[in-house]
C-alpha positions in Angstrom: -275.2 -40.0 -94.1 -275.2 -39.7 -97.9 -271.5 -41.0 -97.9 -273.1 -44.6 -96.4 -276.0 -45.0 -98.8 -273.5 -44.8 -101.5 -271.1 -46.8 -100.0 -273.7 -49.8 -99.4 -275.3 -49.0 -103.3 -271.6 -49.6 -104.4 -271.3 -52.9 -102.3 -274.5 -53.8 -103.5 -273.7 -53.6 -107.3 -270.2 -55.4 -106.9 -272.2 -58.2 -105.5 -275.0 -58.2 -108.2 -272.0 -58.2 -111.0 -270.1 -61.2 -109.0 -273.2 -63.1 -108.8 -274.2 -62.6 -112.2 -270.3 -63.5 -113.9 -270.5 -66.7 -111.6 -274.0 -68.3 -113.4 -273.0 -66.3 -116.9 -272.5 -69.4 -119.2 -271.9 -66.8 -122.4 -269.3 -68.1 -124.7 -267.6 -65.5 -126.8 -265.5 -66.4 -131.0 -263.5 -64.2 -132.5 -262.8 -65.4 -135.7 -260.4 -63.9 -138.6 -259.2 -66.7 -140.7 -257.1 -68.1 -140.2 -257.2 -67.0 -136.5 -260.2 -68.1 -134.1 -260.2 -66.9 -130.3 -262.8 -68.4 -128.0 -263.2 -66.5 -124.2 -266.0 -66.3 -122.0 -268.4 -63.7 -122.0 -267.5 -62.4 -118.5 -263.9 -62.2 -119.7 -264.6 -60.4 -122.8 -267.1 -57.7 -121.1 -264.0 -57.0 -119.1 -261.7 -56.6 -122.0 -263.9 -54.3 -123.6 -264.3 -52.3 -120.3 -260.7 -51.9 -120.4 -260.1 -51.0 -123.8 -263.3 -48.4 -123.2 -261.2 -47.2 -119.6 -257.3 -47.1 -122.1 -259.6 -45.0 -124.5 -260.1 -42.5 -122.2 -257.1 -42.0 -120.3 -255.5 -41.5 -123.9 -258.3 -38.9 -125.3 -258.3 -37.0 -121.7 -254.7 -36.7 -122.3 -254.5 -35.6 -125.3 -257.1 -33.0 -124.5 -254.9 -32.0 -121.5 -252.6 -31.5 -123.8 -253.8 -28.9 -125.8 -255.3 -27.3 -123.3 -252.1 -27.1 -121.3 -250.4 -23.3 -123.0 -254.4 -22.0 -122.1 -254.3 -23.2 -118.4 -250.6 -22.2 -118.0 -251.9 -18.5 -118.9 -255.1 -18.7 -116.3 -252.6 -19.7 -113.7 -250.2 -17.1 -114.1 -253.5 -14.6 -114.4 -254.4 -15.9 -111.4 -251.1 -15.6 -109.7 -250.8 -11.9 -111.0 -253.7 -10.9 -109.7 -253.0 -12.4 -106.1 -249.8 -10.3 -105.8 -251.5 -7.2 -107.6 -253.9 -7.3 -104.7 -251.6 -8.3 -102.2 -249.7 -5.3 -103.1 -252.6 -2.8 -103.2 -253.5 -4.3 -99.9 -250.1 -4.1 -98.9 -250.1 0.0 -100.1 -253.1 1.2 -97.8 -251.4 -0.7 -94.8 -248.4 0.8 -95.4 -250.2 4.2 -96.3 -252.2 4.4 -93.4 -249.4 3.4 -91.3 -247.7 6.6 -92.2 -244.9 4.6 -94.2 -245.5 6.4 -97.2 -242.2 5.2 -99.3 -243.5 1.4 -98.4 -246.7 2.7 -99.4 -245.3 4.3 -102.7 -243.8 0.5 -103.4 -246.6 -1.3 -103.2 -248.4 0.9 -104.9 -246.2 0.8 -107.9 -246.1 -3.1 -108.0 -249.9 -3.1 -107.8 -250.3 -0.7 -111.0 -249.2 -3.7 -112.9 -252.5 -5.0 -112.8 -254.5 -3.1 -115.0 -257.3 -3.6 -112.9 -256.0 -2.5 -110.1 -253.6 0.3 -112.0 -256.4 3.2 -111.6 -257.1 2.9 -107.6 -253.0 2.6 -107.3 -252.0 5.3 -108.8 -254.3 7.4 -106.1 -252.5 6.1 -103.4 -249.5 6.7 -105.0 -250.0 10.0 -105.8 -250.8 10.7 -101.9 -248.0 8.9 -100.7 -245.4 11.1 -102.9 -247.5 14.5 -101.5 -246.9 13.4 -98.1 -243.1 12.9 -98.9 -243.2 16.0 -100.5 -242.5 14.8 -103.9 -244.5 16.8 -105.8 -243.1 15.6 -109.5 -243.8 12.7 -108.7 -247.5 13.1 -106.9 -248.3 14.8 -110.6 -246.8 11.7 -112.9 -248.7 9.5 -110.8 -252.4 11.9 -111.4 -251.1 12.2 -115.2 -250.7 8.3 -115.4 -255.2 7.9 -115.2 -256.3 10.8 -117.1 -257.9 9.6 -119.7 -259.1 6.4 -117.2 -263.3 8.1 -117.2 -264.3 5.4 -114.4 -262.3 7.0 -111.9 -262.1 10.7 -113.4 -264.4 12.0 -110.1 -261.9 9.8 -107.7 -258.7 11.6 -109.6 -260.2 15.1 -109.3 -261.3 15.1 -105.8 -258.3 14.2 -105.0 -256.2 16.1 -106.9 -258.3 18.8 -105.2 -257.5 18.1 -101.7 -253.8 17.5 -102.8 -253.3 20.9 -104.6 -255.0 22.8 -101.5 -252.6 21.2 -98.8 -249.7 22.5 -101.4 -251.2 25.2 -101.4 -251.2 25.6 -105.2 -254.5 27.3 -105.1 -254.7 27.9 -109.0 -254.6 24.4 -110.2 -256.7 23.1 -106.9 -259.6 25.6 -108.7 -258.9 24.5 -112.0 -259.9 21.0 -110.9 -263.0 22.1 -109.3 -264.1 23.8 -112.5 -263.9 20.3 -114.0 -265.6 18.8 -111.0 -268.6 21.1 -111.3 -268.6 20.4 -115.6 -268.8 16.8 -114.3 -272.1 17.7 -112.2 -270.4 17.0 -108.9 -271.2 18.9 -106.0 -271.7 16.6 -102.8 -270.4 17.7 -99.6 -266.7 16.7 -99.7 -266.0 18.5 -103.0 -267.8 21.8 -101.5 -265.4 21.6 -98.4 -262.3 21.2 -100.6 -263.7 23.7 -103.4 -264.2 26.5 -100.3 -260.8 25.7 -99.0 -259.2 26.4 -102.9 -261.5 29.8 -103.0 -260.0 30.5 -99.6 -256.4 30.4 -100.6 -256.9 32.0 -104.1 -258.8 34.9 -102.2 -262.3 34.5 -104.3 -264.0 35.5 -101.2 -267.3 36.1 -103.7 -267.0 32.8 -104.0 -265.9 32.2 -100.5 -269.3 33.4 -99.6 -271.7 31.6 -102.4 -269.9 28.3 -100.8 -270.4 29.3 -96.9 -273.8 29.9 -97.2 -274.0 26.4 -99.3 -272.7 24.6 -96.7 -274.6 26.2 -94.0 -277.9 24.6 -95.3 -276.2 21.0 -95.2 -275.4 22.3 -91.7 -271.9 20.6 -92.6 -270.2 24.1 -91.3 -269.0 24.9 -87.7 -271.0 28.2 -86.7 -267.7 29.4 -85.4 -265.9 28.4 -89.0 -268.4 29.9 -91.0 -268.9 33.1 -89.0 -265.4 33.9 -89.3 -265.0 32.9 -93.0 -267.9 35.2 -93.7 -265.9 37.9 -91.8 -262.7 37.3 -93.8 -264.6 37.6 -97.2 -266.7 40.9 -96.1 -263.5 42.7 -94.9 -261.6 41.8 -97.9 -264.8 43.1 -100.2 -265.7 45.8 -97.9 -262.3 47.1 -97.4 -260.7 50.3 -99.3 -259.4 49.1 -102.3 -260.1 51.3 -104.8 -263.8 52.0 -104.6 -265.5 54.8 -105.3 -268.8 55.9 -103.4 -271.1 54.3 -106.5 -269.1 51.3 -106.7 -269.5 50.9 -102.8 -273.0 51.6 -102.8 -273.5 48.7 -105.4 -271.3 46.7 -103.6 -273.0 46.9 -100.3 -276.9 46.6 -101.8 -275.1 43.4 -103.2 -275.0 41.7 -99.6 -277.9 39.6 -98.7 -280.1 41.4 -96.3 -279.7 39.3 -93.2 -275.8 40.0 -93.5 -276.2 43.4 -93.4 -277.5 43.9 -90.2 -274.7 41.7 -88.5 -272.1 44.0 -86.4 -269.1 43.3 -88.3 -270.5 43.8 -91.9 -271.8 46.9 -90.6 -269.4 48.2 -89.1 -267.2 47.7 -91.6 -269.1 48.6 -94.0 -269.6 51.9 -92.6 -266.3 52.8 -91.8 -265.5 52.0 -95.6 -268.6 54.4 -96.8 -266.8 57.4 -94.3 -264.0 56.7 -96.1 -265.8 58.2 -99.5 -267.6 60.7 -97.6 -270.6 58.5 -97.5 -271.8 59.3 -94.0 -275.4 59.9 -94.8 -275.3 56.3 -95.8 -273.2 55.2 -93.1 -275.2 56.4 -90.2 -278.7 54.8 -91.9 -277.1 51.2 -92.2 -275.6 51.5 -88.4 -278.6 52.4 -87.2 -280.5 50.0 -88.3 -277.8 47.3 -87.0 -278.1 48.5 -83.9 -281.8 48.7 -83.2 -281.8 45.3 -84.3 -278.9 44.3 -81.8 -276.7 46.5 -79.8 -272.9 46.3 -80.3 -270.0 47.9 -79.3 -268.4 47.6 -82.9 -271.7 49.1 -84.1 -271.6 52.0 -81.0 -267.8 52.6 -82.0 -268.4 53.2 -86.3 -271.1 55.3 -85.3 -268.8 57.9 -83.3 -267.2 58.2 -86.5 -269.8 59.3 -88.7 -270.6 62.4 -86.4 -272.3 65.3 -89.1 -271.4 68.7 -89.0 -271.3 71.2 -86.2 -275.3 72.5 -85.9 -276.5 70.0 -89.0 -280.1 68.6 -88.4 -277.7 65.0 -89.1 -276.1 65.9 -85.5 -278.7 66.6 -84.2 -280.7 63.8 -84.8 -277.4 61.4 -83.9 -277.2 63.0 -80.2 -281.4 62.1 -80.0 -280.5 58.8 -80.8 -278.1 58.2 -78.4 -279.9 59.5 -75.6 -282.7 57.6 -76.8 -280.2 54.6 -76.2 -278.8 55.7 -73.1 -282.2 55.0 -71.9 -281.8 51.6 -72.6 -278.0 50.8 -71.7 -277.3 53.5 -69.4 -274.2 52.5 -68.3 -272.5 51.6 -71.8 -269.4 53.1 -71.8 -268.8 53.4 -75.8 -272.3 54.6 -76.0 -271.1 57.1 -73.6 -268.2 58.1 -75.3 -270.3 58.3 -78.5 -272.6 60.7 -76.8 -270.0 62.7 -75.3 -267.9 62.7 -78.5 -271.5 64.0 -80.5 -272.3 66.5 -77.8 -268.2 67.9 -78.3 -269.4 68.2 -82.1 -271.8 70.3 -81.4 -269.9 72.2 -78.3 -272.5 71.2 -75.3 -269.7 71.1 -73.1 -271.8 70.0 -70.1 -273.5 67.4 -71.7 -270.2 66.5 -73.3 -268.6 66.4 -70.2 -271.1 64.2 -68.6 -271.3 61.8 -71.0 -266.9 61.7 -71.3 -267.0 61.1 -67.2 -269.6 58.5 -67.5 -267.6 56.6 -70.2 -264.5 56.6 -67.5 -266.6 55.2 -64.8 -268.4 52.7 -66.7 -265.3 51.8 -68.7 -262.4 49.1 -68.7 -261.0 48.9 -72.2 -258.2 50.7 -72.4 -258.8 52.5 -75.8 -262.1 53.5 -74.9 -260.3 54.6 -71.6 -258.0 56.6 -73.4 -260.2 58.4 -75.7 -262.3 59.5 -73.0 -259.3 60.9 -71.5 -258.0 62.8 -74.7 -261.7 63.9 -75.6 -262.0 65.3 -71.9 -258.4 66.9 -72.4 -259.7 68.6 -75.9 -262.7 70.2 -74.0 -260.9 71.8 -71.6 -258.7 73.2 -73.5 -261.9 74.5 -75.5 -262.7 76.2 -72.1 -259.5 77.7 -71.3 -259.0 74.7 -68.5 -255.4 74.4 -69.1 -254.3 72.1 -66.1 -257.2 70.0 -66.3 -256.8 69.4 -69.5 -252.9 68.4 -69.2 -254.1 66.1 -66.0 -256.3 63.8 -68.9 -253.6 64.3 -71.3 -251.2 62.8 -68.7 -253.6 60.0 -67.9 -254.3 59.5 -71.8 -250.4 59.1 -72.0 -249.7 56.3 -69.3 -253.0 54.3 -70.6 -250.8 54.4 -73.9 -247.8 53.6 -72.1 -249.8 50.3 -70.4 -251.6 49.4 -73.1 
């Protein structure tokens, strides 16, 4: 609509000016002695206009001119940064395409725009990782160090890069830098537990678990095991004296302690520096908390001395227990193992039958067998005994 109003304003004005050269009378001299020029007025109105319009056309090319080398420059900025970002574009296809030389390519002709120099290099340096070209994957990282807007980008994944190669030292060093730089979101945590994991920093390990677990950004299943991995690497023998252990173990937070495998390991490490005062306290409070055949099985190994009060109170226990689960079969054997301790051969005998009745693991099977075997030799029961040292022998043989 606007294109007709304008067209009709411009017919409009062509006819005013026709109309008004036609009754225009002007007369128009020129005169320069010895020269005089007479013309109409309509005529000269229309040389001025061209000499106004010849004006113009010369000064607009002239400007043109000089501003020619200026707009030669913004057009081959402009083309430069179409192919740079043609070629980062063309460097995530190709990346996420699994072509990672392509990828590699692109990358490299994108870096030539400084703008886009930082974000290629990244892509880059994963593209040579996944070709295995580890030289390269660094030269690429080295290439934006000192580039601060993308520092967090470069360490994160430099991070994630150095755990897949499994170069656990240098992953950690970046995570040290991370945490300097104040960053700690969710991502970073995964990747920093995964660098702890490799370089064995199960204290660590640990600190990070429980981190994620509040973000609930943690399998159960993941972190339970993960938590298992760091306590039997801390809890295990390596070294410890019975102080050392003690401090160790009052370390743990208190709603670890009471879980079966801590426990269990945990005890069978404190037996291991004669700690089995402490050992027996910390397993049963794990089990009257929640009942475990790990638990059941460490506590047959801290049995006291023959006639201690210790013994004693360990055989109330487990009948106490036996109350509850009465057809347990380690509990059984535990009970029967105890009662052998303290040489009440018919409660131990009881107990050893029950645990082969009730039972269908084959090490709890053949324990029974050899503890039954033990006792009858203990009561001069010779070919009993040798018929539950045969059957311990071809459980072993099975199993």
């Amino acid at each position: 609509m606007g294109f007709f109003i304008r067209l009709v304003l411009l017919f409009t004005t062509a006819v005013l000016v026709a109309l008004s050269a036609r009754f225009n009378p002007g007369n128009v001299v020129l005169f320069y002695p010895p020269y005089r020029i007479d013309m109409s007025l309509n005529l000269f109105i229309l040389a001025v206009l061209v000499v106004f319009a010849l004006l113009g056309v010369l000064f607009y090319t002239i400007s043109m001119t000089k501003q020619m080398p200026e707009r030669v420059a913004a057009y081959r900025r402009s083309k430069g940064e179409r192919e740079g970002n043609k070629a980062l574009r063309d460097s995530l296809k190709a990346f996420f395409e699994g072509r990672f030389g392509h990828a590699e390519k692109a990358a490299m002709r994108a870096a030539e725009l400084p703008e886009n120099e930082a974000l290629a290099s990244l892509i880059g340096a994963r593209a040579a990782h996944n070709m295995g070209q580890m030289d390269r994957r660094d030269a690429w990282l080295a290439g934006i160090e000192d580039n601060q807007q993308y520092k967090v980008a470069r360490l994160v994944s430099a991070t994630e890069l150095l755990v897949d190669g499994h170069q656990s030292g240098l992953a950690l060093q970046a995570v040290k830098e991370l945490n300097a730089n104040g960053t700690r979101h969710i991502h970073v945590l995964r990747w920093a537990l995964k660098a702890n994991q490799q370089a064995k920093q199960w204290t660590e390990v640990l600190r990070l678990v429980k981190a994620l677990d509040k973000h609930r950004s943690l399998h159960p299943a993941l972190s339970l095991r993960l938590r298992e991995l760091a306590y039997q690497d801390l809890l295990s023998d390596h070294g410890h004296d019975a102080e050392s252990i003690r401090r160790l173990w009052y370390s743990i937070p208190a709603e670890d302690r009471l879980k079966p495998f801590v426990a269990a390991l945990a005890a069978r490490t404190m037996v291991a520096q004669g700690l089995y005062d402490d050992a027996r306290n910390l397993l049963e409070k794990a089990l009257d908390e929640s009942w475990d055949d790990r638990l059941i099985v460490a506590y047959r190994e801290t049995a006291a001395k023959e006639g201690s009060a210790a013994l004693l109170n360990q055989i109330e226990r487990c009948e106490f227990w036996m109350g509850k689960y009465p057809i347990d079969p380690e509990l059984a054997l535990t009970m029967g193992v105890l009662c052998l301790h303290q040489k009440l051969w018919g409660k131990a005998e009881l107990s050893l039958q029950q645990a082969l009745l009730y039972g269908s693991d084959p090490t709890c099977l053949r324990e029974a067998n050899l503890r039954l075997a033990q006792l009858n030799e203990q009561l001069g029961e010779q070919e009993k005994a040798a018929e539950y040292y045969r059957a311990c022998a071809l459980i072993a043989e099975r199993s």
